[in-house]
C-alpha positions as CSV (number, residue, x, y, z in Angstrom):
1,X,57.5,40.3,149.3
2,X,55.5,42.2,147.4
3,X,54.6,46.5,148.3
4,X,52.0,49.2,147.3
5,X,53.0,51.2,144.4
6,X,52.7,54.8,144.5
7,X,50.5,56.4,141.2
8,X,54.1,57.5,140.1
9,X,55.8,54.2,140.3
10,X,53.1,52.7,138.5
11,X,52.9,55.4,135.5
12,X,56.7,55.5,135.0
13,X,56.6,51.4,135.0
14,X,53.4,51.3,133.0
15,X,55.3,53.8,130.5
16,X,58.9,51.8,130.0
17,X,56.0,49.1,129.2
18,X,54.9,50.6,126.6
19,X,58.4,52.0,125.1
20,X,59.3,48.1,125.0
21,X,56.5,47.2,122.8
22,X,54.5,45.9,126.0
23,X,50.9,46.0,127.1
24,X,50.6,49.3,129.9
25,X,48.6,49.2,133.0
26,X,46.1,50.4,131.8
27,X,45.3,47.7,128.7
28,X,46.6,45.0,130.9
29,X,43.8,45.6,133.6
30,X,41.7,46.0,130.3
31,X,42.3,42.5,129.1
32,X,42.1,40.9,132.9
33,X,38.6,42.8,132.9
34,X,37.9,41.1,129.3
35,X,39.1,37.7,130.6
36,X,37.5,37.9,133.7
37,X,33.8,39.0,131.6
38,X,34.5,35.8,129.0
39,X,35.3,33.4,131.6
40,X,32.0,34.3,134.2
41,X,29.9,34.0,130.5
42,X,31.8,30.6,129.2
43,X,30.4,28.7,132.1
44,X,26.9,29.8,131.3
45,X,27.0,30.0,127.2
46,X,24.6,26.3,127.1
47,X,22.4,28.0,129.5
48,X,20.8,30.0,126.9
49,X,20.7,32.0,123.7
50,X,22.9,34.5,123.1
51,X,24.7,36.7,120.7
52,X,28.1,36.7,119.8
53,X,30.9,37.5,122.9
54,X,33.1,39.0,120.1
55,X,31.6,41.2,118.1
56,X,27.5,41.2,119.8
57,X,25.2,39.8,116.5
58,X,22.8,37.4,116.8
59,X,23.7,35.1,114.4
60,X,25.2,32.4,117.3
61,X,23.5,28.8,116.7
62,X,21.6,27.8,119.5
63,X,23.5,24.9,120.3
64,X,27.3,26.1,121.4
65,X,29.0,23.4,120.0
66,X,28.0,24.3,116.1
67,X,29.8,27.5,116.3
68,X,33.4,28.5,116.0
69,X,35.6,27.6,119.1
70,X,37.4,31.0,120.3
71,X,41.4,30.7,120.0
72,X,41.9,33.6,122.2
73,X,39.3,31.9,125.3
74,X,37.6,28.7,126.0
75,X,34.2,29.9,124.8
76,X,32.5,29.7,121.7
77,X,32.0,33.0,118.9
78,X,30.2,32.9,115.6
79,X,31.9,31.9,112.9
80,X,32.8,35.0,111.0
81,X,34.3,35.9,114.0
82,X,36.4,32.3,114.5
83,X,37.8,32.9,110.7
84,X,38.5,36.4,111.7
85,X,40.7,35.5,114.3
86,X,42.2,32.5,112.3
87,X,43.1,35.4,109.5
88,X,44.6,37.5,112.6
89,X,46.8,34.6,113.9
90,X,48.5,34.2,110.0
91,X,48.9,37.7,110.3
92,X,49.8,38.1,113.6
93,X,47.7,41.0,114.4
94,X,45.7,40.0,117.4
95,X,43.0,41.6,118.6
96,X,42.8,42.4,122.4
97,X,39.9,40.8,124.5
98,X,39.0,44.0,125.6
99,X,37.8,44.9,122.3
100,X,35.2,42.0,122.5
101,X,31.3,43.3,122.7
102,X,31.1,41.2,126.3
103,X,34.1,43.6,127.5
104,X,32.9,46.5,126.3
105,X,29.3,46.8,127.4
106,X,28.2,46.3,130.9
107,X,24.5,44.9,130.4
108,X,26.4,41.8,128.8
109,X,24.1,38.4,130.0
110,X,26.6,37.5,132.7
């Protein structure tokens, strides 16, 4: 059964989060934000031109499928950004979805 926290609950949770190395409340309604912004767009991305959900140029092809397949969300980023995020996975130093363009402005073509 699940209960309202109270703010303190939350904070001291959202703190021994981030003492383990974990995502706190606050970046992880960041990222469900993010996802929720890339997901609404995905379904729409054929519908017309647009620039990159990632990092916001306009350098997309006009035709989704010649660009680079995100591997962080089903939806499709230019293709700097798709090698980017290849480096990043041999790396291992993901970037968050919040720190797309789509999840950071509001005006975003939704």
């Amino acid at each position: 059964m699940s209960r309202d926290w109270t703010p303190e609950e939350l904070q001291a949770a959202s703190d021994a989060m981030e003492r383990a190395g974990q995502m706190g409340y606050k970046e992880f309604t960041a990222e469900v934000e993010a996802i929720d912004k890339i997901v609404r767009f995905a379904r729409r991305q054929r519908d017309f031109r647009f620039p990159c959900p990632r990092c916001g140029c306009w350098v997309m092809d006009k035709d989704p499928i010649r660009n680079a397949l995100s591997r962080r969300a089903k939806v499709y980023i230019c293709n700097r950004c798709g090698t980017e995020e290849a480096l990043e996975d041999f790396t291992g130093q993901r970037e968050p979805l919040s720190t797309w363009d789509i999840a950071q402005k509001e005006n975003w073509p939704l």
